[in-house]
Every structure is written in C-alpha cells, then in structure tokens.
N, C-alpha and C positions, 0 to 999 in steps of 0.2 A: 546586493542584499547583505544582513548584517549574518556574521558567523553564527548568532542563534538561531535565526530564521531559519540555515539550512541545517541547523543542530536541531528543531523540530521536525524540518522535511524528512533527515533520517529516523528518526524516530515515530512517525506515523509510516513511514515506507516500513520501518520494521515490522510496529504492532498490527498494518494490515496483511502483509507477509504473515505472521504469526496466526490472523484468525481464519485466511485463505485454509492454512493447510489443516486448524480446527477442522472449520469444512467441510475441507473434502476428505479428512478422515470417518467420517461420521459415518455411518451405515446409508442412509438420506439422504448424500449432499444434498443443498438448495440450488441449484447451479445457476437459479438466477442473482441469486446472490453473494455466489461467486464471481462470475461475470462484470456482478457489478463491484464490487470487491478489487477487481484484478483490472477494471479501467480507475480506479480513483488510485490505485498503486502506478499506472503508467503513468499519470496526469501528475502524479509528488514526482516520480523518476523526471519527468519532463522538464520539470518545472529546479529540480535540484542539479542538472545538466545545463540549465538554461543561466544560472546562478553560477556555475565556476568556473 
C-alpha cells in the first residue's frame, strides 16, 4: 500500500480516537456507539499493521 494510504489510516485511527473519548466524556455516553466506534478503530489499526 502507498505511504498515503497508510497516512489516511493514521488519520482516521486518530480522528476516531478523538471522538471515542468525545463520548465517553459526555455525561450519556452512547456506548453503543462507542463500541461501534472502537471496532472500526481496531479494523484501521488492523489493517495499518497489515500494511507495514
């Protein structure tokens, strides 16, 4: 894979990083949308491991 490719993977792994912790700072986390949140951040980590 090309060096952007995994220069977007880090950059979605960050910005969902970023809105996880939104989240679960919130008084109401959604925790199912956490959850879901925090498998589509394993699935870029997977996938940017799989790449180097």
């Amino acid at each position: 894979m090309s060096v952007s490719h995994l220069s977007a993977l880090k950059s979605r792994h960050a910005d969902l990083d970023a809105k996880i912790a939104n989240e679960e700072r919130r008084p109401s986390p959604d925790t199912a949308l956490v959850a879901q949140m925090k498998k589509q951040k394993l699935r870029i980590k997977e996938e940017m491991a799989a790449t180097a």
